[in-house]
C-alpha positions as CSV (number, residue, x, y, z in Angstrom):
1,X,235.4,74.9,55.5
2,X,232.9,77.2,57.4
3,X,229.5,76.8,56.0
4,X,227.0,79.7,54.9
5,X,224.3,78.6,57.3
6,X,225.0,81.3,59.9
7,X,223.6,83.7,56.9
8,X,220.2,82.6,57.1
9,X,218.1,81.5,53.8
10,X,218.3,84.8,51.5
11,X,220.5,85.0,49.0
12,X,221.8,88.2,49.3
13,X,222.0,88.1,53.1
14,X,225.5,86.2,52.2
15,X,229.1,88.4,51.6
16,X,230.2,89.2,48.3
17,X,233.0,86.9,46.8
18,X,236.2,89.0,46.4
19,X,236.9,87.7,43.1
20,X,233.9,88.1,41.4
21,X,231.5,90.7,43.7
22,X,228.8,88.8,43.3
23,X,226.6,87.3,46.5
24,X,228.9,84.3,47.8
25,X,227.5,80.4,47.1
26,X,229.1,77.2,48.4
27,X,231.6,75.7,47.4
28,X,233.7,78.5,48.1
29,X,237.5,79.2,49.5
30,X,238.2,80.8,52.9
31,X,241.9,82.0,53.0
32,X,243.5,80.3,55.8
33,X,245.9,83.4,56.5
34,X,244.1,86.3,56.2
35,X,243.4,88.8,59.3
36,X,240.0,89.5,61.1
37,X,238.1,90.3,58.0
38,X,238.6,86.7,56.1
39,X,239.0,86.8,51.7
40,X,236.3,84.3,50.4
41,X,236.0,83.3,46.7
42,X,233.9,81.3,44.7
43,X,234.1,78.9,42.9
44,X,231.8,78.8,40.5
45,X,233.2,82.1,38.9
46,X,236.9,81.5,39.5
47,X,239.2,81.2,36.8
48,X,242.5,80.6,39.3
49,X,244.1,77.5,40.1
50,X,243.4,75.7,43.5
51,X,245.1,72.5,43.2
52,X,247.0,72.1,40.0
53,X,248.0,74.8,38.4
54,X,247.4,73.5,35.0
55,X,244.1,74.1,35.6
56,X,241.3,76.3,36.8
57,X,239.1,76.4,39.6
58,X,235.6,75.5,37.2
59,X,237.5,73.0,35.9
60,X,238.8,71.5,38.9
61,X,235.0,71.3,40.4
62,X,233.9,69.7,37.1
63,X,236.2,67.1,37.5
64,X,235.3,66.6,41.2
65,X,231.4,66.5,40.2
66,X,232.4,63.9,37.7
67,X,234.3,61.2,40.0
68,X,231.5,62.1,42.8
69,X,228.3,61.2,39.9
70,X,230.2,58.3,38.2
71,X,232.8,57.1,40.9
72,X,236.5,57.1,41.3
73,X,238.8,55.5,38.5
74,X,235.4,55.9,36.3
């Protein structure tokens, strides 16, 4: 995953998120495929499935936060 650093510090220095259109925040998704101009999405605002498709992107990070504050098979 590329990181946002190359932006500099101000918020609205960053590109827009093509799902939502608002300034981009990390965690985002980078699409592996896509030409020179790259499609990034948040994740914060997503309502799409990354990794099971029972379930949305928010809730997929929730989860993650979850095992990361209280520890895997918690």
């Amino acid at each position: 995953m590329d990181r946002l650093a190359p932006y500099g510090n101000d918020p609205y220095d960053k590109p827009p998120c093509r799902g939502c259109s608002s300034y981009l925040v990390e965690p985002y998704i980078k699409c592996a495929e896509c030409g020179p101009t790259p499609v990034l999405l948040c994740l914060q605002t997503s309502d799409f499935p990354v990794l099971d498709p029972g379930w949305t992107a928010q809730e997929e990070m929730a989860l993650l936060e979850a095992v990361m504050d209280c520890g895997f098979g918690n």
